[in-house]
DSSP file (Angstrom, degrees, kcal/mol; ACC not computed):
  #  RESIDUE AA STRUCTURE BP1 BP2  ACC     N-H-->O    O-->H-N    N-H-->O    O-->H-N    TCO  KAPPA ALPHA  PHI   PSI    X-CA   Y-CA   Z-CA
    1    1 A X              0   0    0      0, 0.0     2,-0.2     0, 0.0    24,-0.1   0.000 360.0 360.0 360.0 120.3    0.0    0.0    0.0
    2    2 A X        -     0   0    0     22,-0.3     2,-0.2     1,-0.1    34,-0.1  -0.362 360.0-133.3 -41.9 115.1    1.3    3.3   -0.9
    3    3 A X        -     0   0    0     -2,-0.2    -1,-0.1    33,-0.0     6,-0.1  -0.476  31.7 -89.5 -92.2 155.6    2.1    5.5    2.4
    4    4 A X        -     0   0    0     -2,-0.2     2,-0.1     1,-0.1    33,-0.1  -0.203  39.1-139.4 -44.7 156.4    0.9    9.2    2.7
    5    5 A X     >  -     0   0    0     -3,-0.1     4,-0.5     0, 0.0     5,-0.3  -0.109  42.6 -86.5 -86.2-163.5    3.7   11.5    1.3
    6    6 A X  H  > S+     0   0    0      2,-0.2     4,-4.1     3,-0.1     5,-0.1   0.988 126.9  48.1 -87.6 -38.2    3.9   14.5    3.6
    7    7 A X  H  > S+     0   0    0      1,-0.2     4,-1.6     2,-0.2    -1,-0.1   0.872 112.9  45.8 -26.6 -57.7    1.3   16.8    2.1
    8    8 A X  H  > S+     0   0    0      2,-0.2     4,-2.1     1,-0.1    -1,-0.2   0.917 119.8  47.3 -74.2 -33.5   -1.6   13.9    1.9
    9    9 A X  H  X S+     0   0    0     -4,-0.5     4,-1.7     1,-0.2     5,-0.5   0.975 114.9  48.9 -97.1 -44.7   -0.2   13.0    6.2
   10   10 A X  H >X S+     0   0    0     -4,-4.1     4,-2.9    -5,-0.3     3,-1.5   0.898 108.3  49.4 -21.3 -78.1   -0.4   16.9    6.9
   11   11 A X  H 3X S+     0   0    0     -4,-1.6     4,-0.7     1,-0.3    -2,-0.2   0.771 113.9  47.7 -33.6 -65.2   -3.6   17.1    5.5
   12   12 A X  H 3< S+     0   0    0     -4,-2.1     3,-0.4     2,-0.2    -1,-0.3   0.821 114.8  40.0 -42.2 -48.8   -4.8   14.0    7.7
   13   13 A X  H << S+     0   0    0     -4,-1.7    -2,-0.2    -3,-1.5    -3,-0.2   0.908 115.5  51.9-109.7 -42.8   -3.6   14.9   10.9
   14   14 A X  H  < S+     0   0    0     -4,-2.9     2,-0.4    -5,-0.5    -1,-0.2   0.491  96.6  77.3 -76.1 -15.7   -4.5   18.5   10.6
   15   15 A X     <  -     0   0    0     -4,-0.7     5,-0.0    -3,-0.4     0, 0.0  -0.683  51.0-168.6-102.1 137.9   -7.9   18.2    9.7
   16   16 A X  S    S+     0   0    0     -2,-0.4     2,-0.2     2,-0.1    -1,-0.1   0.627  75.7  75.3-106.7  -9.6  -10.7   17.5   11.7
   17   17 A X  S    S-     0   0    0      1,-0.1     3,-0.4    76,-0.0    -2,-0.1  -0.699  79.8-122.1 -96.4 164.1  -13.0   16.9    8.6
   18   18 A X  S    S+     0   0    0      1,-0.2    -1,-0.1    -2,-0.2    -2,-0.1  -0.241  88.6  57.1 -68.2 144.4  -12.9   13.3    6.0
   19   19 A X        +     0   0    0      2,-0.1    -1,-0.2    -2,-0.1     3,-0.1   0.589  66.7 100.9  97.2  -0.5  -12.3   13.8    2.6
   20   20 A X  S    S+     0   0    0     -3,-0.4     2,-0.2    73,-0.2    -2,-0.1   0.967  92.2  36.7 -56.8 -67.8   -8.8   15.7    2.5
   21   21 A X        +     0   0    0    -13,-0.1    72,-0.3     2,-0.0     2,-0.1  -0.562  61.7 178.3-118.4 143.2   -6.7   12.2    1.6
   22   22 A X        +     0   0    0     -2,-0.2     2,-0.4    70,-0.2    70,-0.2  -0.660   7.8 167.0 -20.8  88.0   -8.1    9.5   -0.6
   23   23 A X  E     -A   91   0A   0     68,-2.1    68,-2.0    -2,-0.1     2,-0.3  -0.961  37.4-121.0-155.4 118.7   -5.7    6.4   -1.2
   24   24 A X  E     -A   90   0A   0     -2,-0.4     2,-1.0    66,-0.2   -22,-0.3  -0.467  27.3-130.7 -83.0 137.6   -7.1    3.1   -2.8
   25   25 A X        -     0   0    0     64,-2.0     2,-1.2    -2,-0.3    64,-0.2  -0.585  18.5-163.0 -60.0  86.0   -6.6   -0.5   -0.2
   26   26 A X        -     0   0    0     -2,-1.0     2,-0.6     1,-0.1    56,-0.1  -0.563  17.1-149.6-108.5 117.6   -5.3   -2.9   -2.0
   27   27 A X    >   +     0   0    0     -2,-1.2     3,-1.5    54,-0.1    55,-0.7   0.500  55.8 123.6  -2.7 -37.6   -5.7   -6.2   -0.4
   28   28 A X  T 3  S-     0   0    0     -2,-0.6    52,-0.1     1,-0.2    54,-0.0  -0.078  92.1 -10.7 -41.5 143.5   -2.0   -7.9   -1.9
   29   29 A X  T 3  S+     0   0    0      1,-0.2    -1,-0.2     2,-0.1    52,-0.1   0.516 101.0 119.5  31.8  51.9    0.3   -9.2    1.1
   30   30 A X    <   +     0   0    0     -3,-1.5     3,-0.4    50,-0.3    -1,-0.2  -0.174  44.1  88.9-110.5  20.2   -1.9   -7.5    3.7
   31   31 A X  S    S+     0   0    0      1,-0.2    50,-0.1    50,-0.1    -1,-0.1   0.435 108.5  22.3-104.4  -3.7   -2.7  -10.6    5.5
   32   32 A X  S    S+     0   0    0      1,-0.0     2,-0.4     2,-0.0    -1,-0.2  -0.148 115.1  74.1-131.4  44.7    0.4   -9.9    7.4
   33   33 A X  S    S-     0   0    0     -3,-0.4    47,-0.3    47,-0.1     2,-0.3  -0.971  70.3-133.1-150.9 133.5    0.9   -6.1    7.1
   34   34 A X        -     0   0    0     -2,-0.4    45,-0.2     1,-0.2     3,-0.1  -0.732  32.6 -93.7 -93.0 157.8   -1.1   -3.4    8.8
   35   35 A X        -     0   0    0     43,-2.4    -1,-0.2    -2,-0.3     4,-0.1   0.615  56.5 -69.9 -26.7 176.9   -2.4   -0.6    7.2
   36   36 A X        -     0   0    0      2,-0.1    -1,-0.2   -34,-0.1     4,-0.2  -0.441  59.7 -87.1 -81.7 164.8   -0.5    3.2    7.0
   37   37 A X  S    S+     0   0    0      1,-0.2     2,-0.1     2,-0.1    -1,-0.1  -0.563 122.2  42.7-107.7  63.0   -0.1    5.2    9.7
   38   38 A X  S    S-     0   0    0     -2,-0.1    -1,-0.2   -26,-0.0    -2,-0.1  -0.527 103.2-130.9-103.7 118.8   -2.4    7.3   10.4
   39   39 A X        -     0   0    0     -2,-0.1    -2,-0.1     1,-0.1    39,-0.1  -0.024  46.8 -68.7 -57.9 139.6   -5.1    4.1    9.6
   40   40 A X        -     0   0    0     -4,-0.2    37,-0.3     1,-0.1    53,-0.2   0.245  38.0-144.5 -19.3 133.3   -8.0    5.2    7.2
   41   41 A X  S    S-     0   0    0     51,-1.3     2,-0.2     1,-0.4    52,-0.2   0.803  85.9 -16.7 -67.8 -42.2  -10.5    7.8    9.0
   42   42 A X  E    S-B   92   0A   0     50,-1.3    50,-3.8    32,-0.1    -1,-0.4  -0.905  71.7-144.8-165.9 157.0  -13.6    6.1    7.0
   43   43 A X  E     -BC  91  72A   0     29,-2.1    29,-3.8    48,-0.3     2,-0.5  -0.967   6.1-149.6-134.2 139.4  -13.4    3.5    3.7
   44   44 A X  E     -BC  90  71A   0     46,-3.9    46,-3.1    -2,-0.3     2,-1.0  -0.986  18.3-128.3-136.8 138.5  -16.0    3.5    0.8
   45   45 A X  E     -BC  89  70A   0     25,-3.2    25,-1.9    -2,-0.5    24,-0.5  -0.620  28.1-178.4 -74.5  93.0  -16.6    0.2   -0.9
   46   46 A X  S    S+     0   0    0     -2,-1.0     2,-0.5    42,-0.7    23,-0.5   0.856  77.9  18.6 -73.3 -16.2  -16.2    1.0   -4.6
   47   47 A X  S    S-     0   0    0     21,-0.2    41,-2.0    20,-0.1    -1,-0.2  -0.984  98.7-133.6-135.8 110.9  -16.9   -2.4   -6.4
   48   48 A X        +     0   0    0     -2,-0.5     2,-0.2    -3,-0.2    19,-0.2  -0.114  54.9 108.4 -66.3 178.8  -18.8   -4.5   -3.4
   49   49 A X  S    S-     0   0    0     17,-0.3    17,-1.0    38,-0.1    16,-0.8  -0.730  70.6 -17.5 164.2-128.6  -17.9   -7.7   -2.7
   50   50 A X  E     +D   64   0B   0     14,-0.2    36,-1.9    15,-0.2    37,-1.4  -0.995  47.7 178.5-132.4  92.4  -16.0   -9.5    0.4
   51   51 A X  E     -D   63   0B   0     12,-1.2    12,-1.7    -2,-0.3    34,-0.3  -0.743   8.0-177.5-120.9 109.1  -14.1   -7.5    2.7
   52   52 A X  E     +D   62   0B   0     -2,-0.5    29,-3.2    29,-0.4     2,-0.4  -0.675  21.9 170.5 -86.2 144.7  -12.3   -9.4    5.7
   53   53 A X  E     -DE  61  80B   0      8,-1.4     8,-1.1    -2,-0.3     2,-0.5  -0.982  35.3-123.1-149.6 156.5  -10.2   -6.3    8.2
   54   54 A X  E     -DE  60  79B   0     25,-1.7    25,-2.5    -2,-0.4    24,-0.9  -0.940  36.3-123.8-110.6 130.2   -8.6   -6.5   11.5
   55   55 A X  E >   - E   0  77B   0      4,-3.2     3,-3.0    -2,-0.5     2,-0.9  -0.812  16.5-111.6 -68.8 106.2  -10.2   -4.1   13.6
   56   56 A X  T 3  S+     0   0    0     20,-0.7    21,-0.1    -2,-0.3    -1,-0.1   0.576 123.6  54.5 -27.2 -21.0   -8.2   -1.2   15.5
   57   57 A X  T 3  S-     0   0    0     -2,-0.9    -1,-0.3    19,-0.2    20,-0.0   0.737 126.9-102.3 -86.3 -28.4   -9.1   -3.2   18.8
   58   58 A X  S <  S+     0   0    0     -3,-3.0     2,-0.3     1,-0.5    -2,-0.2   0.835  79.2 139.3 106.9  44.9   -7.5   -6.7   17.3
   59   59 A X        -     0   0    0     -4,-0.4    -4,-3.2     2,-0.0    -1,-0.5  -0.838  40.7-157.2-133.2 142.7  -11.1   -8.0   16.5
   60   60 A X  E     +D   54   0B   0     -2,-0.3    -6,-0.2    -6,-0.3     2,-0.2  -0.810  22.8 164.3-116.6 143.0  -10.7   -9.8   12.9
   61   61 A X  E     -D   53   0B   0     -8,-1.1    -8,-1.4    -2,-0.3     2,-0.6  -0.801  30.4-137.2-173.9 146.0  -14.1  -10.1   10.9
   62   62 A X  E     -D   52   0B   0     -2,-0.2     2,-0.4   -10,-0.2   -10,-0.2  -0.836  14.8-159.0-116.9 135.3  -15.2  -10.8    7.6
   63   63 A X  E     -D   51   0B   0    -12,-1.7   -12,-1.2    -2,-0.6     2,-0.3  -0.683  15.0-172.7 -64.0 131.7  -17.9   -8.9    5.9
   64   64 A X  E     +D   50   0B   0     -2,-0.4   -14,-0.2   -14,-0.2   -16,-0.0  -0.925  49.9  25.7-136.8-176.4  -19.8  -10.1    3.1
   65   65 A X  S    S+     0   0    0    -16,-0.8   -15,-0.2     1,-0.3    -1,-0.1   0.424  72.6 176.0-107.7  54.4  -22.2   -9.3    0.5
   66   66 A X        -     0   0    0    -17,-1.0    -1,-0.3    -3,-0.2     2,-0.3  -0.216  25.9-113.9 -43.2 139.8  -21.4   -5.7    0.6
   67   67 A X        -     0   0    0    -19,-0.2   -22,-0.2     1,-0.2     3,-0.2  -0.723  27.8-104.6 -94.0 147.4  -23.0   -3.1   -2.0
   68   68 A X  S    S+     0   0    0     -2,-0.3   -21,-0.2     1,-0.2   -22,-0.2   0.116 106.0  24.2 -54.7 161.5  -21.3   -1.3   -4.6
   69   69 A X  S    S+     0   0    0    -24,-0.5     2,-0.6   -23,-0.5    -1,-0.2   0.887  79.2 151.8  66.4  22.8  -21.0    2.5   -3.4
   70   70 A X  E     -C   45   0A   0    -25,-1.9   -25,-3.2    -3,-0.2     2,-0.5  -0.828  27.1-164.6-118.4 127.0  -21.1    2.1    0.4
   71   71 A X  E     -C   44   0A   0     -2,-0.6     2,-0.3   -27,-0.2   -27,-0.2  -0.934   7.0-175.0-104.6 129.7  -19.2    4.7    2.6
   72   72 A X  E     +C   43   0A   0    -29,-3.8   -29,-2.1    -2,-0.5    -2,-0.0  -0.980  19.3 164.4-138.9 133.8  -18.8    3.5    6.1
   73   73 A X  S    S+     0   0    0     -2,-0.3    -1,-0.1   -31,-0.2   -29,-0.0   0.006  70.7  75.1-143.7  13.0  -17.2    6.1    8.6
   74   74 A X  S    S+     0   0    0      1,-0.0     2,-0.4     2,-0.0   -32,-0.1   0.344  86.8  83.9-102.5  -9.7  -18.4    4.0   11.9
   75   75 A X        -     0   0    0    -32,-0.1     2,-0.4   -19,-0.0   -32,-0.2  -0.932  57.7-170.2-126.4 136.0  -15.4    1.4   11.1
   76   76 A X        -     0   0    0     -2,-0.4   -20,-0.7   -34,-0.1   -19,-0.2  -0.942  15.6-176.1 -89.9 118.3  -11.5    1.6   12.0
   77   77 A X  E     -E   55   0B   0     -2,-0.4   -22,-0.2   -37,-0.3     3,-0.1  -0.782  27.3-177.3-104.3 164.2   -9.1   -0.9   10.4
   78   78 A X  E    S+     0   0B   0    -24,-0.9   -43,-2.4    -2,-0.2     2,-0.6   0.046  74.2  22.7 -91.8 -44.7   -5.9   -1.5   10.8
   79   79 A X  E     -E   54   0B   0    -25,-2.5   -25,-1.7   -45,-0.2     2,-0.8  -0.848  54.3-149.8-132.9 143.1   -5.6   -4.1    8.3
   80   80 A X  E     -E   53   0B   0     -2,-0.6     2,-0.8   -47,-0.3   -50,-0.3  -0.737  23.5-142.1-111.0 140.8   -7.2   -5.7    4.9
   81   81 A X        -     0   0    0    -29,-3.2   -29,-0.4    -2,-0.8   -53,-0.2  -0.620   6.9-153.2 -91.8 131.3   -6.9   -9.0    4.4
   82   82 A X  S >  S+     0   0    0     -2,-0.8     3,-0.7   -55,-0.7     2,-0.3   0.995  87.4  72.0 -69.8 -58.7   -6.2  -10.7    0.6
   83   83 A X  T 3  S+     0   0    0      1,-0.2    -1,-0.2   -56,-0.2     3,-0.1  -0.514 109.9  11.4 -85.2 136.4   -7.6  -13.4    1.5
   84   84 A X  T 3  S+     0   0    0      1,-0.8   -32,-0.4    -2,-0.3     2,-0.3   0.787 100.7 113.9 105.8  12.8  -11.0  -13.1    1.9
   85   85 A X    <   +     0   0    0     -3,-0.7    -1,-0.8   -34,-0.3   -34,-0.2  -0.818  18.4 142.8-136.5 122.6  -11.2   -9.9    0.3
   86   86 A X        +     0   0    0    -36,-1.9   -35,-0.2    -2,-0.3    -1,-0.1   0.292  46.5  92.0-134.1 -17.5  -12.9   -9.2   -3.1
   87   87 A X  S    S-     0   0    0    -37,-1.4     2,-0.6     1,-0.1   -39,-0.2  -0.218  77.1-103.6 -85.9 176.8  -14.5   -5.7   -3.0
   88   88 A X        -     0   0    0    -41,-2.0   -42,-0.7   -40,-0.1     2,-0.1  -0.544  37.8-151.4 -92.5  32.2  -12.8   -2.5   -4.1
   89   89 A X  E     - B   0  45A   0     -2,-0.6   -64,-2.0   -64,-0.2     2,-0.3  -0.243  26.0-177.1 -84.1 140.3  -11.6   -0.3   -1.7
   90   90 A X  E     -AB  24  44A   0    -46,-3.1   -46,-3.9   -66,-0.2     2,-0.4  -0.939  21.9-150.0-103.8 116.8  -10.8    3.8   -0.8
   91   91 A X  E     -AB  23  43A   0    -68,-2.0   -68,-2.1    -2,-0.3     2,-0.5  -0.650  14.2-153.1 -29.3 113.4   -9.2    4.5    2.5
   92   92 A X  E       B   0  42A   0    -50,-3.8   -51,-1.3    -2,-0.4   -50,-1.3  -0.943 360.0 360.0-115.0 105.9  -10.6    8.2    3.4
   93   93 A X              0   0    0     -2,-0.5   -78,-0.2   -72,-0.3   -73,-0.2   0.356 360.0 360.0-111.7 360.0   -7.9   10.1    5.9
């Protein structure tokens, strides 16, 4: 996964509103790698699907028959898992 430069991790930390940072998840050799640092504010499911994430708490759990479109700003990961994984996802810092 591509990490913030310094502009896009400014932008995050400084901001109290979403929607500064956009940077797409991709699943690939995340099943042992956590997410950037600072982890995603909110994610929207572009292509629905499958998503399994490890939770900021350590809680692992796999979603499924997610809809195309769906912006979810109630949920923290740390991590997305490839396997177990098929929908599309944008990390929103």
């Amino acid at each position: 996964m591509a990490a913030l430069n310094e502009e896009e991790l400014r932008w995050s930390s400084t901001s109290t509103q979403l929607g500064n940072v956009a940077k797409p998840l991709n699943p690939e050799e995340s099943n042992s790698v956590d997410l950037l640092n600072p982890a995603p504010k909110a994610i929207w499911v572009m292509g629905g699907g499958t998503m399994k994430v490890t939770l900021m708490g350590g809680s692992t759990v796999q979603f499924t028959g997610l809809p195309d479109d769906l912006y979810i700003d109630w949920l923290r990961i740390k991590r997305l898992w490839s396997t177990g994984t098929t929908a599309t996802i944008i990390g929103i810092y």
